[in-house]
N, C-alpha and C positions, 0 to 999 in steps of 0.2 A: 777560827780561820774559816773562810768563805771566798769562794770563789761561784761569778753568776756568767754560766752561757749563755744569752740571750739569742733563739733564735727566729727564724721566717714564721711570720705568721702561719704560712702552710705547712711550716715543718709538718711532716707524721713523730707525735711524741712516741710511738709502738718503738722506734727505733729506741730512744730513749731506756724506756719502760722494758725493750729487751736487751739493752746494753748490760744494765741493771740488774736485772733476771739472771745472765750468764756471767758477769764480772763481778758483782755487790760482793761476793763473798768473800774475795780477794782480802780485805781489810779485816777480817772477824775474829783473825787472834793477831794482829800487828800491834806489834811493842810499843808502848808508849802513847798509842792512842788511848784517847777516853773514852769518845764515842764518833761517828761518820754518821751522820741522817743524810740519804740517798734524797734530797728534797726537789721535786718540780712543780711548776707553776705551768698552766696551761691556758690558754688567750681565751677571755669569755667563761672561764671557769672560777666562782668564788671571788669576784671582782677583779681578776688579774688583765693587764693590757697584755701583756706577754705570753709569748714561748718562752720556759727558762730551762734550764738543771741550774740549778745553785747548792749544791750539796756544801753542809756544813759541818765543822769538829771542832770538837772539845778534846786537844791535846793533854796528855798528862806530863809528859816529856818536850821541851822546847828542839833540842838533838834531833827526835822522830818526826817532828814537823820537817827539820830543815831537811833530813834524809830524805825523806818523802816531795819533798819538793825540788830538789836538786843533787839528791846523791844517788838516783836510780833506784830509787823508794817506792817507783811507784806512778809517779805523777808523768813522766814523761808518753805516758799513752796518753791521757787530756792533749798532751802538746801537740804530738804525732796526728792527731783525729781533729782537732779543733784549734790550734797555736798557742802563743801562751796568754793565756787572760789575764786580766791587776786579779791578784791573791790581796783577798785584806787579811788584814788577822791584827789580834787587840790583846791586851791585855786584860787578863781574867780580873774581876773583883767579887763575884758571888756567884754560888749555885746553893737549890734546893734540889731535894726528890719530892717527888707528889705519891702520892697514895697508888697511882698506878704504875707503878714503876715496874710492876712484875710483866704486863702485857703491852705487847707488842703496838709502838705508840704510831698511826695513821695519818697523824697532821701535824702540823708546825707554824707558829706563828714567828716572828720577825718584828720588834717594834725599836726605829731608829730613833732618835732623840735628844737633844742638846743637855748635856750635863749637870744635872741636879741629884740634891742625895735621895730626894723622894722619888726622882725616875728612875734610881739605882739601885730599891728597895723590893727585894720579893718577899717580905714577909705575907701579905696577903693572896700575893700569888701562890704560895704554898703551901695552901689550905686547899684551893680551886681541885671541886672534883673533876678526876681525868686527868691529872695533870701527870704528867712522867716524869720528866726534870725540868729545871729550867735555868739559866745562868745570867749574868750580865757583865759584859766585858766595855771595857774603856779604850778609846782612841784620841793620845792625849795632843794629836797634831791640833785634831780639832775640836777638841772638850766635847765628843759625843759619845753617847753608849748607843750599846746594841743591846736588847735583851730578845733573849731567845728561848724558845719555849716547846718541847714536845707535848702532842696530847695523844691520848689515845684513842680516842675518837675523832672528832671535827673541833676546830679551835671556835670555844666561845665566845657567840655573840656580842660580850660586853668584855673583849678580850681587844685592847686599841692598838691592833694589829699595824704596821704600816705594809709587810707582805703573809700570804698566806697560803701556805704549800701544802700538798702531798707528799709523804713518806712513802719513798718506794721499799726499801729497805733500811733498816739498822745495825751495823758495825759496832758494838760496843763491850772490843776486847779487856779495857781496865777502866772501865765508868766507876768501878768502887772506887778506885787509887784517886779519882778527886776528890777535895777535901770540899765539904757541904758545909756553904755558910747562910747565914740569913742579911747576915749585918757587919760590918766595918766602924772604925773611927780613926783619926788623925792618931789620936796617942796610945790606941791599942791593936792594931791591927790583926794582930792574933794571926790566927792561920788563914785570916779571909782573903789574901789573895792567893787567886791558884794558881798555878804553875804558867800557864798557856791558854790560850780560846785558837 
């Protein structure tokens, strides 16, 4: 699930950055999350056109998502401070862990994409040093995925980003409780899809 503020080019992201600072914690043992990346984009930084917050999660629970978005979960200060923005949210089809999964991950990549099974594939991504987790979920309106990606440092180079964020913070009360796949198929699907994105 992801939802993107987009704001003024002069916005002051400090506001942001300290909303952040004194709220982020809020989510750090909430039920049925997976994980919450506090993610912004800032205009002129890392090739971004924008001001954003786009904070994204990996629900473990479908229930915790909806509570939080409409049973007084939570989401109603977004509402209160900025109105209600389009929430996307997808249907999970994969996650890995990356080798860094122990420290504290500082960037995030975003790469959107029209539906194929080699775009839907992190086996190689899985390897990638620096990498903390990474997932891909499906939006079957319009046959596209989203893969998404923490790093622990700066998202790589030859990493075919479509946005590229800042970690302000990370939320990640039941990241274990998702179930880690690499790969899917038609007649075996196994435990590869998760729960929620």
């Amino acid at each position: 699930m992801q939802y993107e503020l987009t704001l003024p080019t002069d916005y002051d992201m400090r506001i942001i950055r300290h909303r952040v600072q004194t709220k982020g914690h809020a989510l750090d043992e909430r039920a049925g999350l997976g994980l919450k990346a506090y993610l912004i984009r800032e205009a002129g930084v890392d090739g971004s056109p924008v001001n954003q917050y786009a904070p994204f999660y990996l629900w473990h629970a479908v229930p915790a998502m909806a509570h939080f978005l409409v049973g007084g979960g939570g989401f109603q200060n977004i509402v209160r401070d900025f109105g209600r923005p389009p929430v996307s949210h997808w249907t999970g089809l994969r996650m890995v862990t990356g080798s860094a999964r122990s420290s504290a991950p500082r960037a995030a990549s975003r790469r959107v994409a029209d539906y194929s099974e080699s775009a839907a594939d992190l086996t190689a991504l899985a390897g990638h040093p620096g990498l903390h987790t990474a997932a891909v979920a499906f939006d079957p309106r319009d046959w596209r995925l989203v893969r998404f990606a923490l790093w622990r440092d700066e998202v790589p180079a030859d990493e075919p980003a479509t946005e590229r964020y800042e970690v302000l913070h990370l939320s990640a009360p039941e990241l274990d409780e998702l179930v880690e796949t690499s790969r899917t198929s038609e007649t075996d699907p196994g435990p590869a899809a998760l729960t929620a994105r």
